[in-house]
C-alpha positions in Angstrom: 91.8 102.9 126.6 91.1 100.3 123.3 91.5 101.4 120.4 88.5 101.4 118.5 87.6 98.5 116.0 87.1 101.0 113.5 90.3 102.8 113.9 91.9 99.8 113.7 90.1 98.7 110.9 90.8 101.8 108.4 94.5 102.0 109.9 94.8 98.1 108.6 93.4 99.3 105.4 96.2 102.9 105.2 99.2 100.5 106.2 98.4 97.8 103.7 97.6 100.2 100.9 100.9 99.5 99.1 104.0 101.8 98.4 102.2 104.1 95.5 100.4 105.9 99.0 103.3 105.0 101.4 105.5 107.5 99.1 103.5 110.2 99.0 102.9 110.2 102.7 106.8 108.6 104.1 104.1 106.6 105.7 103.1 108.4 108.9 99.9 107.3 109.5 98.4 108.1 113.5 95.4 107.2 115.3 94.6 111.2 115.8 93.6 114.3 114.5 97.2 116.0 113.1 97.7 119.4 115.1 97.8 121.7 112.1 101.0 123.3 114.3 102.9 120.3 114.1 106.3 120.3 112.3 105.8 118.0 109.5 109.2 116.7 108.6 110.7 113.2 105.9 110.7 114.2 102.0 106.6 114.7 101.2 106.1 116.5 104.9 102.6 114.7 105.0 100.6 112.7 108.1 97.8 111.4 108.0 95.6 111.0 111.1 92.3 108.5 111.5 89.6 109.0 114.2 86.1 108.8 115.2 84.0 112.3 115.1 80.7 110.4 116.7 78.5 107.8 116.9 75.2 106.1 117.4 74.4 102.0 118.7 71.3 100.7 117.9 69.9 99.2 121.1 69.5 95.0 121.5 66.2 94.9 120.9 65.8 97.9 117.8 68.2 95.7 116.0 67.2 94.0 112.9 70.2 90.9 113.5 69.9 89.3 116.8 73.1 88.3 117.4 75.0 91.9 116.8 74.7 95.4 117.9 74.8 97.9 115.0 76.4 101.2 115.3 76.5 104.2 112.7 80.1 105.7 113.0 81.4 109.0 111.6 85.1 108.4 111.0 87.5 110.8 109.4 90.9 111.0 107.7 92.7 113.8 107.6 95.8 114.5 105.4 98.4 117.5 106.7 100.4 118.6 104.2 103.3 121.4 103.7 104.4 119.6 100.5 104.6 121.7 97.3 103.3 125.0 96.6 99.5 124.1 95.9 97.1 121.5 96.7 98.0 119.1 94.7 99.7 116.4 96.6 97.3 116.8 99.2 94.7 116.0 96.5 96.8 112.8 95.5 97.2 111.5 98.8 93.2 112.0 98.8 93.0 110.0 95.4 95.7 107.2 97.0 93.4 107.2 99.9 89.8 106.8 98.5 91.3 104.3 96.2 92.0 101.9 99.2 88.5 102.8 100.9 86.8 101.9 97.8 84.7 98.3 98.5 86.7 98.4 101.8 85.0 96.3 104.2 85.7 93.2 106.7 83.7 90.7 107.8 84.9 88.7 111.3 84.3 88.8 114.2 83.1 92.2 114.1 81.5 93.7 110.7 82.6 96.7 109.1 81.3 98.6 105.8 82.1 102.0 104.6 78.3 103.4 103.3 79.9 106.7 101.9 82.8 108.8 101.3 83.0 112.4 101.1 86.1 114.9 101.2 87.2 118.4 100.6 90.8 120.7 101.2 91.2 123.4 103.0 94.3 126.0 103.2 95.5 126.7 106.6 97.8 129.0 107.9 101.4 130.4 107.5 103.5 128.5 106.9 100.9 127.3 104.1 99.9 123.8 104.5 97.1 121.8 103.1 94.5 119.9 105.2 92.3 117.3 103.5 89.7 115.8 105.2 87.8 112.2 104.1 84.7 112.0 106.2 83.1 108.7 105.9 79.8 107.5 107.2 80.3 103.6 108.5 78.2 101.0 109.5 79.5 98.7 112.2 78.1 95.4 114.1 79.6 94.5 117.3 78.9 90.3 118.5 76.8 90.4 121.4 
């Protein structure tokens, strides 16, 4: 199976973000959802996993430009965290995060823009670990 141009797209923007979010994270970044049973292991015990939750193409002829098919995506991001004893290095990884998604987009041949961001943290478990998830709403357009 390909790996979707969107996945690709987001990991490409999480392994170029620079070493201010590849130390807080030992940079484990996975095409996936994390299990939240997973040993999390390096010195910030953090992963953070990209995939697609859903979404919708926009047939040939609905399409406002001819020579691409749009698609709405839901994407998500998902940081796993046992670091610390609250949530506050899960909400830095966050901050690290939405910093690189912020005006993200690429135009080649495939075009990709993020429309809108939105994330919360949840507690999970014993032993206590820290899930953050980044849902973001994207617009794609595949060449015909």
């Amino acid at each position: 199976m390909a790996i979707d141009t969107t996945i690709t797209f987001l990991m490409g923007l999480l392994n170029g973000a620079g070493e201010d979010l590849h130390s807080l994270t030992d940079h484990k970044y996975i095409a996936e959802i994390p299990n939240t049973d997973m040993v999390l292991n390096g010195a910030h015990k953090t992963v953070v996993g990209v995939t697609i939750l859903g979404s919708t193409r926009t047939s040939y002829f609905m399409s406002t430009i001819r020579e691409y098919l749009k698609s709405d995506v839901s994407a998500q991001i998902t940081v796993l965290t046992a670091f610390g004893s609250n949530d506050s290095h899960c909400r830095n990884v966050i901050s690290g995060i939405l910093n690189v998604l912020q005006d993200a987009q690429y135009i080649g041949t495939y075009r990709i823009f993020i429309n809108s961001v939105k994330w919360e943290i949840k507690v999970d478990g014993s032993p206590q670990k820290w899930v953050g998830n980044i849902t973001l709403d994207i617009t794609r357009f595949d060449p015909i």
